[in-house]
C-alpha positions, 0 to 999 in steps of 0.5 A: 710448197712455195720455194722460199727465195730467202733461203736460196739466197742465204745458202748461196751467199754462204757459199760464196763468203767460204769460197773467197776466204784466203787459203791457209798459210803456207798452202800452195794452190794447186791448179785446176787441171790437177786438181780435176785428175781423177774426177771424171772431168779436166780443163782444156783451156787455157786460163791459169786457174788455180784451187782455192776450195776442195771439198769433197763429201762421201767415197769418190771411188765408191759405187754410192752418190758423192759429192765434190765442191771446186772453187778457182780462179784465175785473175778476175775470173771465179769457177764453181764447179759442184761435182756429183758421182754416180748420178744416173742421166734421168736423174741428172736431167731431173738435177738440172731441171730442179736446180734451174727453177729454183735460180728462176724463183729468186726472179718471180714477181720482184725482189726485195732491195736491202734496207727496203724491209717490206718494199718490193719491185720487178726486177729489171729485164735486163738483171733476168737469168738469159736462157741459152744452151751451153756444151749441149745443155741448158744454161743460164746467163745471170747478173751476180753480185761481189760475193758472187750470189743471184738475185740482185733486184737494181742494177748498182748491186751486181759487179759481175756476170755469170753462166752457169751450166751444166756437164754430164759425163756418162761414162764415170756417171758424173754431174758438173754444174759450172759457174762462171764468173767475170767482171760486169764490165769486162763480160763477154758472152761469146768468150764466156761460153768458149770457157765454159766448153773447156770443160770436158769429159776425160774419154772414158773407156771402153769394155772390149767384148769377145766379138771385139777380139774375133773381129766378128 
């Protein structure tokens, strides 16, 4: 079955409309390295990011998959993080894989330009999603637009540059896809992907065995 381009366009840009709403009144942002404690995952950089969406769906300490959305910032840079608890790696891999075909759907063949209603056009090379390897894993180097969606078709819909990318944790059994985003202008991909590794596995640890406390 064909992917359908205007569904993953829709269910993106719906993310990105709920993660840029204003926090509560009232509510103080907490940062992201606090919010992380406990997840499997911490940040070791240092851009004061701060939480402005945690969602979490399902029993984090529970044996069963559970799922957790993160959005922060810090200045103009946007973090995404979708967490998945209790993901064996073989279907992490499969996550990933999936997850990748379908951001590369919403480039194939062309992309239709608003107010264009049956008009379509080849998306401009330099607007394609950038294979590249990132804290071990595949990753995607993408064009984005304001509200932090993929799959703009020209050149003056895209404010920002992103990555995104992916971190598995086999200890906790945890899956991260990390986005990324900076201003168009301002992107620099070597500094991008030094964030991106700021990402990191809390050491998860080990079970002792009987031949650990013999020596043997």
């Amino acid at each position: 079955m064909k992917f359908s381009r205007v569904k993953s366009v829709l269910a993106a840009a719906a993310f990105a409309l709920l993660a840029r709403q204003p926090a509560c009144a009232g509510t103080e942002k907490a940062p992201l390295k606090a919010a992380l404690s406990g997840s499997g995952l911490e940040y070791a950089g240092t851009a004061a990011f701060l939480v402005d969406k945690d969602f979490k769906r399902g029993d984090w300490k529970g044996t069963r998959q559970a799922f957790r959305t993160i959005a922060a910032s810090a200045g103009g840079t946007f973090l995404r993080l979708e967490l998945t608890k209790n993901i064996e790696r073989t279907r992490a891999d499969r996550t990933m894989a999936e997850r990748f075909q379908r951001i590369d759907a919403l480039y194939s063949g062309g992309a239709a330009y608003p107010g264009m209603i049956t008009t379509e056009f080849e998306v401009p090379a330099a607007l394609r999603p950038r294979e590249i390897t990132a804290g071990g894993n595949k990753a995607r180097l993408l064009a984005a637009t304001p509200n932090m969606t993929y799959g703009a078709g020209a050149e003056d819909l895209v404010s920002r540059r992103g990555l995104m990318g992916y971190v598995y944790c086999p200890g906790p059994a945890v899956l991260a896809q990390v986005e990324l985003f900076f201003p168009k202008a301002a992107f620099d991909e070597k500094a991008a992907l030094l964030e991106f590794e700021k990402i990191l596995c809390v050491p998860f640890p080990k079970v002792k065995h009987e031949s650990d406390k013999t020596g043997k």
